[in-house]
Structure formats: C-alpha cells, structure tokens
N, C-alpha and C positions, 0 to 999 in steps of 0.2 A: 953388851950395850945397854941392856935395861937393867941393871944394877950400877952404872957406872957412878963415880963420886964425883961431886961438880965441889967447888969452894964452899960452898951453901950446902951439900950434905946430898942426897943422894940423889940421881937424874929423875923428876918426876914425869913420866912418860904419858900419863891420865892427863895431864894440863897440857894447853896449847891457849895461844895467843895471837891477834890481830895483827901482823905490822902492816904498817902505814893505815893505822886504822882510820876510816873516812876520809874526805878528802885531804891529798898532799901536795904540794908544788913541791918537794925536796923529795925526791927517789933516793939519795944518796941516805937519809934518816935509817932507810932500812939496815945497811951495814952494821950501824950503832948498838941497833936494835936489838937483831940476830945475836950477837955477840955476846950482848949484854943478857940477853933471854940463855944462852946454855950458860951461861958462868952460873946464872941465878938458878938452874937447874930446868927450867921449863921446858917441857917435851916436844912440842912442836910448834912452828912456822907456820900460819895460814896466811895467804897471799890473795888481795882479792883484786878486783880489775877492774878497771876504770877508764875509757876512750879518751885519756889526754897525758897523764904522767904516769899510770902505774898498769903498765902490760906486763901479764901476768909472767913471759916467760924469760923477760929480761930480769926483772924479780927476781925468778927462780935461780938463776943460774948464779944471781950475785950472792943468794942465802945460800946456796951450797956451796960458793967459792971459799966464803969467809967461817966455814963453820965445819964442824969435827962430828957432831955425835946429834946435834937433836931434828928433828925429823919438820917434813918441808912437804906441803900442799897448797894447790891453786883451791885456792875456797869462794871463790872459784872462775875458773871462763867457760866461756861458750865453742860448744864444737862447731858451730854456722860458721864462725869469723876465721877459719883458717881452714886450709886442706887439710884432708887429714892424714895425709902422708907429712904434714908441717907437723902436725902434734903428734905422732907417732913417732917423729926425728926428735922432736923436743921432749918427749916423755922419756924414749930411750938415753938421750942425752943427759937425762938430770939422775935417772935412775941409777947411770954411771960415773957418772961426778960427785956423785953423793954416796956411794956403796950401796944402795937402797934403800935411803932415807927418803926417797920421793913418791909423794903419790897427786896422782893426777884427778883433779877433785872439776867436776861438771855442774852447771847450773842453767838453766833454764833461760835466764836474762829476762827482760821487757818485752812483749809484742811490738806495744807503739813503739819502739827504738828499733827494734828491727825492720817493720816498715816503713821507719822514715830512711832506715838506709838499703833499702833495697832488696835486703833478707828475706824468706819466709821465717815464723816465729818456730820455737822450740816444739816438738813434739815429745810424746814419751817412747814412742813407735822411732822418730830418728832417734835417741839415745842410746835406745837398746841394740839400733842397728850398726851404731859409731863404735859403741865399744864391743861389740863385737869383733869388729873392722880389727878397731884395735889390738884388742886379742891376738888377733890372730897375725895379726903384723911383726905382733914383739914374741912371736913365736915362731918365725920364718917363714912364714906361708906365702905366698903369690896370690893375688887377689885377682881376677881375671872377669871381664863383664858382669862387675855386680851393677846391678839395681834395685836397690830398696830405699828404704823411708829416709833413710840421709844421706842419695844421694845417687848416679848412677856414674861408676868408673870403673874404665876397658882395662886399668892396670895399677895395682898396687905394688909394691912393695920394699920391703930395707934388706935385709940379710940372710941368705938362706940358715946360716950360720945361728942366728937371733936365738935363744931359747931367757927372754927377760919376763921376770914375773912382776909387772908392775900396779900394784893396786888402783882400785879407781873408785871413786869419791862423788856420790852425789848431793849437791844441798839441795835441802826439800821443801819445801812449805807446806803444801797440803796432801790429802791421801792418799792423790793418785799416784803423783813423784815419790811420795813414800814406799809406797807398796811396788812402783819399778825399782827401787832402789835395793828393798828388801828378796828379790824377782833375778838380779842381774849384776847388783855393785858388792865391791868387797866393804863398802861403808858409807854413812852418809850424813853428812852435817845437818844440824838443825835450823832454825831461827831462832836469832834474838828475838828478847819479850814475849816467850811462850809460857803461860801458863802453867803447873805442875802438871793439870789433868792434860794442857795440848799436849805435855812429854809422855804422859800415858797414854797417849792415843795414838802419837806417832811411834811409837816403841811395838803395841799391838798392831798399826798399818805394815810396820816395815817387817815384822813377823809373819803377818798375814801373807804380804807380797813372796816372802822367803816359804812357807809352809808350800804355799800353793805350785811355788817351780820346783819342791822337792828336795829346799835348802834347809839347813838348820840355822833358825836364826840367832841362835848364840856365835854362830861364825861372823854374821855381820859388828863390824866397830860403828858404836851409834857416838857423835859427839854433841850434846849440848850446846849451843850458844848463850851464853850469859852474859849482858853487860858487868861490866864488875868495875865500881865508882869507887872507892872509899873515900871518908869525912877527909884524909889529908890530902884531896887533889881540891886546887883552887874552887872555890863556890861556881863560879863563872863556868868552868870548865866542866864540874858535874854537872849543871843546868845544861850543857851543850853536850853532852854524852848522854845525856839521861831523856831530857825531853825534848832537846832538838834530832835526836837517832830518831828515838819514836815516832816523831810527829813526822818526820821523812818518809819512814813505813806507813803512816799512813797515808800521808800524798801520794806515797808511790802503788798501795796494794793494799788499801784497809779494810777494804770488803771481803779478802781473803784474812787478812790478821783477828778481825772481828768474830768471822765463820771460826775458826781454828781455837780459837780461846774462849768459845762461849760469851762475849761482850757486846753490851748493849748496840743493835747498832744506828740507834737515835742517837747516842753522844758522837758516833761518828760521822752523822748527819748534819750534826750540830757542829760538828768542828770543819767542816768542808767550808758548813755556810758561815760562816765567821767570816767578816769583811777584811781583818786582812791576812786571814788564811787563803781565802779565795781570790787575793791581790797580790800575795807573794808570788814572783817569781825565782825559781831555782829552789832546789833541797831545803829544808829549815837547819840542815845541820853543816850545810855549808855554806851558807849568805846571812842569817837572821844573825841579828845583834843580843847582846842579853838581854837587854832590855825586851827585844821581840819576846824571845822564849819567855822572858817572865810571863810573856800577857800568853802565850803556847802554853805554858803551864795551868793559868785556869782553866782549859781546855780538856787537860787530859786528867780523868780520873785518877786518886790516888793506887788504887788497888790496879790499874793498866801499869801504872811506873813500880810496883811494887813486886813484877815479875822479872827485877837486876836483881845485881847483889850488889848496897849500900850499908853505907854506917861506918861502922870499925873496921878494921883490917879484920878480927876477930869474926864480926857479923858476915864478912862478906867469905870468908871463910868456911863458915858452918853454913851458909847461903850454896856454897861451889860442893860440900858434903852431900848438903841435901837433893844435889840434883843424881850424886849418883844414888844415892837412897832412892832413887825414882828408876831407877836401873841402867840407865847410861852407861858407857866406856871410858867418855871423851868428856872433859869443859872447856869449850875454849870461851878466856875469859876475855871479852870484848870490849873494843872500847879505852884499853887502858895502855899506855907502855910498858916495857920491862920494869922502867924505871920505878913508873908510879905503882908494879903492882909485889916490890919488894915488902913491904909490910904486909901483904895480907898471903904472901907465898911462908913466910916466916911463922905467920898465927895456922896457914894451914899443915904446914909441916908437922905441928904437934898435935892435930887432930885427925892427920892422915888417914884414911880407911885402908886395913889389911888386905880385902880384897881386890883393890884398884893396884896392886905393884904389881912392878915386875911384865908390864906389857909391853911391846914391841915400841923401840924410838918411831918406826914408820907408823902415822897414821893411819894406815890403812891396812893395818896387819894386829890380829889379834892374839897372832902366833910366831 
C-alpha cells in the first residue's frame, strides 16, 4: 500500500488534506474530493466536525465507501458528544470498511460550546481514560463498573471475538494536550499558523509526554497543519483561507495561539478591540465579506500570515519540505481542495524528501 502508483506517480502517504475544509452546506463535496485526492496521490482524509452538516462519522463512512488505498481520520471529534460504546462501534466499523486505513483522531472542542450544551468541557484525565475504554473494547474485553474521569459505566462491550488495532489521533494545541498525546496516542495533529519554533516545541512536548510514560517518541506520527494557498487560487479565496482562518483562531482561542508562537499579545488586544471585530458576529471565515477581511487584514501581522504556505506552487512546496525539516511525519495541507492543490503536489513531487516514503496509508501508523 505505501508504494502503490496512483495516475500522478507514486502514493504520497506523508501528505494529507482537509475535506470540506471550513464551513460546508454540501456534505456530498466530500465524495469529489476523496476521489479526486487518491487519483492525485494524496495520503490521507482528515475529516473535521461541525454541529450542523459535517458529523464526523457519516463523513467517515462515505470516504471509505468511495475510496481504495488512501488513508481516513476524524481531525477531529469529541468523545463527550457520543457514547462510547457509539465510537467504539463506529471506529470498529470504519477500521473494517476500509481494511485499516481508519484512524480515530480526538480533540478537545470549546468549553463555552460545551456548556452552553449541557456537557462538562474536555479533560486530559477524560481522554486518557476514553481511549483507554477504547482499547480495550477493540480488543474484546468486557468493561464492567468502571468509574473514571470520562465517565462511570456498569457495562461495556462489542465482541469477545474483537482483536482490532485501531490507531488514535489527538489534535493538540498546547503542551499539556501535547505531552497526553505523546503519554498515550499513537499520533497527533498539530495546528494551523504554528510557528517553526511552535513545531519545535510541540515536537519536544509530545517527546517529553512519550519519554516520561516510557514510550519512544519516534513511534509517535506527528502531522503538521499547514495552510497551503497558492498564487493560482482566486485572490478573494486566498484572503478567506489565509486571513479569514486566522482571524477565526483568533476569535475563537488567540490567547492560547499567541502563548504558543511567541507573538505579541498587544496586537491581539488590538485586534479584539477593533470596532468591528468586536461587532462581528459569527467566524470571520465563515460570514465576513472580502471586503470585511481586507480591513482583518490590516489587523494581522505580516509575519502571523507568514506561518502557510503561499506564493507558487513551487513556494508552497519547499514551504510543506520545510516543515518536515522541522522533523514531522505528517503535512496536512489545509485549507485547499484536491483540486486547487494539483500544481503544488506536482512542484512537490520533484522535490520529494527521501526520507518521508514509504509510510503507512493509515495515519496513525508509522509502521
């Protein structure tokens, strides 16, 4: 599977991609997508989740229905929002519809979203105790009066038969999700608009976290997030990829994006209080007009937008190079379609790095 030959030359299993990247009203896009990402060779599906058209496991099931060889993760949902006898069926389920191209990718989510619906917020204490759970479900075990951090149930279980090795995937933002990550997952995505030095930090956290439980953290797959824009996607569309993503991050979590990249955080004080930053309602990357973002744009620092990868196909290229130079596994290049990111898969194919082949379709296997 990781040498396989796609139309476009050989499967690249180091890259991964967005579908339905930010908001969609069209679920059905995804089909297109998928299809069009393994022709073009691209290693994996990252599937992420949103409370209105894109649940994560319906996704899932339609990218493994439609698809042969390239590799498929929730990037990510929440284990609050479902039993976890629900995602222990659905994990098992995709792990098998796909021959093991599925990995089960966790995220934290929002506090305030959780408490406006009723939830308690994400712990690191419930993660470690879910996919434990998990574990040990997709291994036949019977689960019988547990009580821990995510959760207390008189009875678990799927199959005594079960023996499924299903990787699990955490996105991380800051240290401490890092170093669980490095602690307990077989891998874990980054954030977009990270810094080089934030990728060396989260690279030594997630080492750190793996050192200390007695792991080797070369066994962990680390993937990058990198916006990836090139000069041939409509001007409009890079302004809405580029500095409406951003300025979302920072609505949504820029006291942590700022901590994390070393950047000033008067400019993100200054961008809160901006009249009609602080008058928008809804995401900037999915209500603001161009015209909005243009005026978002004097807002954010050039060297803030300067951590995608823009310009040529070529730039954005040697832009996706240099993050594994930072020692990654994984880019997944965000932000863009199959479609739109043909020219800069083509300028990277010839610059390939030798040591990124030949890794596992599943991303969440380094082996």
């Amino acid at each position: 599977m990781t040498t396989q030959q796609t139309a476009d030359g050989e499967f690249l299993t180091e890259l991964g991609f967005y579908t339905l990247a930010g908001h969609s009203a069209t679920p059905r896009d995804l089909v297109g997508e998928v299809r069009q990402a393994e022709r073009l060779g691209i290693g994996a599906a990252f599937i992420s989740e949103r409370f209105s058209t894109k649940d994560a496991a319906t996704l899932s099931g339609a990218a493994g229905a439609v698809s042969e060889t390239i590799g498929i993760a929730t990037g990510a949902t929440n284990h609050n929002t479902r039993h976890p006898i629900v995602t222990a069926t659905m994990a098992t389920t995709m792990h098998r519809l796909t021959g093991g191209r599925f990995a089960l990718g966790l995220g934290r989510g929002f506090d305030r979203l959780f408490r406006g619906l009723g939830l308690d917020p994400v712990t690191g204490a419930q993660l470690e105790d879910f996919v434990g759970l998990m574990r040990r479900l997709w291994h036949g075990e019977t689960v019988l009066g547990h009580a821990g951090p995510a959760g207390s149930y008189p009875y678990l279980h799927q199959d005594a038969t079960f023996d499924e090795d299903v990787p699990v995937l955490l996105a991380a933002l800051g240290p401490r999700s890092l170093e669980l990550a490095g602690r307990c997952m077989d891998g874990v995505v980054l954030h977009t608009f990270y810094s080089d030095e934030a990728v060396r930090d989260a690279l030594a956290s997630v080492a750190k976290g793996a050192v200390e439980a007695g792991r080797d953290p070369a066994s962990i797959r680390v993937w990058s997030v990198l916006a990836t824009v090139s000069d041939e996607i409509p001007a409009d569309l890079r302004l809405l990829k580029t500095v409406g993503r951003l300025g979302a991050y920072l609505q949504g979590y820029g006291d942590l994006m700022v901590r994390v990249n070393g950047w000033d955080p008067a400019v993100l004080a200054r961008f809160r209080a901006d009249p009609f930053v602080k008058g928008f309602r809804g995401s900037l990357d999915g209500h603001a007009t161009t015209d909005q973002l243009e005026h978002v744009a004097t807002l954010i620092p050039p060297d803030w937008l300067a951590t995608s990868a823009t310009g040529s196909p070529r730039q954005c290229a040697e832009a996706i190079v240099g993050q594994f130079d930072l020692g990654v596994t994984g880019v997944i290049m965000h932000g863009a379609t199959p479609a739109e990111l043909t020219s800069v898969l083509d300028a990277y194919r010839r610059i390939r790095p030798a040591a990124v082949r030949g890794l596992p379709a599943n991303p969440g296997r380094l082996a």
